[in-house]
C-alpha positions in Angstrom: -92.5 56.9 151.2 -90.4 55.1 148.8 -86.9 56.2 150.9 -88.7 55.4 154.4 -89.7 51.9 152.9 -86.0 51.5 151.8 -84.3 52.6 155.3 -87.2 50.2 156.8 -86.1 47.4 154.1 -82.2 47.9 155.1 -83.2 47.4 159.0 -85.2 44.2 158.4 -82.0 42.7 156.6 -79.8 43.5 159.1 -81.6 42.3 161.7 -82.5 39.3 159.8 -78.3 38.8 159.4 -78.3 39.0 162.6 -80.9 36.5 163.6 -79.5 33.9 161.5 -76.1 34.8 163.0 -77.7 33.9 166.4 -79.1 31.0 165.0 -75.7 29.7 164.0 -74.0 30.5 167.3 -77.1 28.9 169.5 -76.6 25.2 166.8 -72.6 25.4 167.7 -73.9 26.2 171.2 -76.1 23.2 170.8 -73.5 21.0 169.8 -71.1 21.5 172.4 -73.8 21.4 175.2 -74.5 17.7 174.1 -71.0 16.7 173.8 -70.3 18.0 177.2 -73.5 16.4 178.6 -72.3 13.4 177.3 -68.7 13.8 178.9 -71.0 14.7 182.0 -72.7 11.8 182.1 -69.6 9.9 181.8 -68.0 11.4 184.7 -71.1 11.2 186.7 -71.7 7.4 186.0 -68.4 6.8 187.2 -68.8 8.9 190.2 -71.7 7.0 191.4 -69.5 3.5 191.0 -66.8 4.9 192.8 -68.8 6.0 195.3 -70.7 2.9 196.0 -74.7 4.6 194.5 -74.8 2.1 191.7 -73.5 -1.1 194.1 -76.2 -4.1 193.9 -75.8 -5.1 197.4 -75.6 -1.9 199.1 -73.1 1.1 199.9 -69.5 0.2 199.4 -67.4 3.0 198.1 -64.0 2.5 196.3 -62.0 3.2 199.5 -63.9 0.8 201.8 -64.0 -1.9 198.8 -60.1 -1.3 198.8 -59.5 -1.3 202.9 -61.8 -4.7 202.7 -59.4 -6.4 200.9 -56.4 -5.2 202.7 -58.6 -6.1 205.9 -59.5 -9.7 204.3 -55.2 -10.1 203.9 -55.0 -9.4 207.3 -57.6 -11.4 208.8 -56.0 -14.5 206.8 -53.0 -14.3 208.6 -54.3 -13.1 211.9 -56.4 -15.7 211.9 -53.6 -18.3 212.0 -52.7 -16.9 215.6 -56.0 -16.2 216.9 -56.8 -19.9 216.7 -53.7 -20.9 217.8 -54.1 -18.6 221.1 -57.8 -19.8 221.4 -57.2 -23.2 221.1 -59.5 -23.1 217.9 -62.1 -21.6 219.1 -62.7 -17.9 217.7 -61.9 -17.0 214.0 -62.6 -13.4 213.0 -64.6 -12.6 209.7 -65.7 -9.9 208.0 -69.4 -8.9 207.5 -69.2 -8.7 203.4 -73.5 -7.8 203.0 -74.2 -4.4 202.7 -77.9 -3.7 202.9 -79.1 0.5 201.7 -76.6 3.0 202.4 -74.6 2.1 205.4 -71.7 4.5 205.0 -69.6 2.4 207.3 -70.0 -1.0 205.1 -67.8 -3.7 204.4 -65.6 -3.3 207.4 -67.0 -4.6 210.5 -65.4 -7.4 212.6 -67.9 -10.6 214.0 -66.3 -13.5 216.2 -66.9 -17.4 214.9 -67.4 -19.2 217.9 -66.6 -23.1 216.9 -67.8 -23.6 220.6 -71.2 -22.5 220.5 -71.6 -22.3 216.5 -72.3 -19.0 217.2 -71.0 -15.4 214.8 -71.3 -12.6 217.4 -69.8 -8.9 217.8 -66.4 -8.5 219.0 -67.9 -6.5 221.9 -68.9 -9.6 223.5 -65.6 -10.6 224.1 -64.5 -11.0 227.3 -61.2 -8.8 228.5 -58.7 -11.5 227.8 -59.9 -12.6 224.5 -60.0 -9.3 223.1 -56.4 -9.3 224.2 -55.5 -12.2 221.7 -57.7 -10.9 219.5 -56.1 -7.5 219.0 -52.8 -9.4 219.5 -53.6 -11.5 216.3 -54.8 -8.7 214.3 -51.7 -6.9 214.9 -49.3 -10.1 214.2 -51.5 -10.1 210.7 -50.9 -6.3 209.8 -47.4 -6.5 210.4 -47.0 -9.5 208.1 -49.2 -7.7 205.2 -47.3 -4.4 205.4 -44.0 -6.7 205.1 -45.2 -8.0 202.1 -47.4 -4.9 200.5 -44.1 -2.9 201.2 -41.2 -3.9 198.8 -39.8 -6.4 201.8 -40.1 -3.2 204.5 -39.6 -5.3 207.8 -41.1 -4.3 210.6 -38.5 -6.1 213.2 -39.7 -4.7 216.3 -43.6 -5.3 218.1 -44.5 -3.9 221.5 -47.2 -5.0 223.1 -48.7 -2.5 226.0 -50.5 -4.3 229.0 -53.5 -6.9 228.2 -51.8 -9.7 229.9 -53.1 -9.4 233.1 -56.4 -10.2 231.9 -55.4 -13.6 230.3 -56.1 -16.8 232.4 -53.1 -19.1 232.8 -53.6 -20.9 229.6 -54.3 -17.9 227.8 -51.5 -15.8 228.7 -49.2 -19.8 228.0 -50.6 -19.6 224.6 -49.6 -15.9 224.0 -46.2 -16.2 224.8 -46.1 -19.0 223.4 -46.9 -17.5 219.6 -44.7 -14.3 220.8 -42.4 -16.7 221.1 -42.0 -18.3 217.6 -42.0 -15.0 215.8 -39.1 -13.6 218.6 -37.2 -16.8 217.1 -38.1 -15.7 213.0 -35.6 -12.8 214.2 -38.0 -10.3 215.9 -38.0 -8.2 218.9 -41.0 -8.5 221.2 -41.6 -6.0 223.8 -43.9 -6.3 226.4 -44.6 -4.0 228.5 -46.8 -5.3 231.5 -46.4 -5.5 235.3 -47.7 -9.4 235.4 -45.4 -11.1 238.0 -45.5 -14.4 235.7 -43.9 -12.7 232.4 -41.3 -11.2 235.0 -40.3 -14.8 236.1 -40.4 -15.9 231.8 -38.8 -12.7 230.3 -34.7 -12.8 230.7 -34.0 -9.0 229.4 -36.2 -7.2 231.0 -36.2 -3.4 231.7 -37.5 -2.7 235.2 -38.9 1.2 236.1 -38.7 2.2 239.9 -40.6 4.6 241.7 -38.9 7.2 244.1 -39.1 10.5 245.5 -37.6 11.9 242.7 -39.2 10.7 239.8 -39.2 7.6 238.1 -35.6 5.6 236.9 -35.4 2.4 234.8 -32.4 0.3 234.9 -31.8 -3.1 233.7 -33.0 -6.4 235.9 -29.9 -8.5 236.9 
């Protein structure tokens, strides 16, 4: 009895080693889990800032916040030539409230109208004036990505059709800006088949129709 209580004895110590062995491992265990947590928590804060959960006035993630700004150093200069072609009427700002989780906040376009004292959606823009408008925005990302891009020059602008839906003013005030940045040392191309901006534009090149395909050649 004395040997079985022994053998009996030996197994209760080792198991009890073994128990406080566990017990160790499961504190270190312990330990890391919290500091890991706490890393966790971290990561996961900054997460939801970068991703626009924790933003007071709404869903803005890092991205949009960033192509805002770009956007807002566009609209600054484009805005110089959209009143100029509208004769100070339309200005172009950026909707900057954010209300719940609008995924596609912080980036959409509404027309001042000094006219009417009116902000509106660029969809109600006629034809010709989202011609300028376009036109302006265009004129304002080139100058940005001149500056943003160690002095990169973007010395050459096409600009495809559009002008045929300008009144006579309108399309007078476009060629006029088009104009003043063709004498900063640009090249403006246009390419329209409006009979006016044939009778203004010098170097033009002129595509014929035939039987056998299309040719260009220059206008003499």
């Amino acid at each position: 009895a004395l040997a079985d209580a022994e053998r009996e004895l030996a197994g209760l110590e080792h198991r009890h080693r073994q128990a406080i062995g566990l017990v160790d491992d499961l504190t270190r265990n312990e330990l890391e889990l919290a500091e890991r947590t706490k890393s966790l928590d971290s990561l996961a804060g900054l997460h939801r800032l970068v991703s626009g959960q924790e933003a007071a006035g709404g869903y803005v993630n890092l991205q949009r916040y960033a192509l805002s700004v770009f956007l807002d150093e566009i609209l600054l200069i484009g805005n110089q030539h959209l009143h100029e072609m509208s004769r100070g009427r339309y200005r172009l700002v950026r909707e900057d409230q954010v209300t719940g989780k609008k995924r596609t906040g912080g980036l959409e376009l509404y027309v001042a109208d000094t006219l009417t004292g009116i902000r509106r959606g660029t969809e109600s823009l006629s034809g010709g004036e989202s011609f300028i408008t376009a036109l302006s925005l265009a004129l304002g990302l080139s100058a940005v990505v001149h500056s943003r891009s160690g002095g990169v020059r973007l010395d050459t602008l096409f600009v495809d059709e559009g002008f045929g839906s300008l009144d006579g003013e309108s399309l007078e005030d476009a060629m006029q800006v088009l104009g003043r940045i063709h004498e900063r040392g640009r090249v403006i191309g246009i390419i329209s088949h409006v009979r006016e901006l044939q009778e203004r534009i010098i170097t033009r090149l002129v595509v014929y129709k035939g039987p056998a395909g299309s040719s260009a050649a220059w206008a003499v």
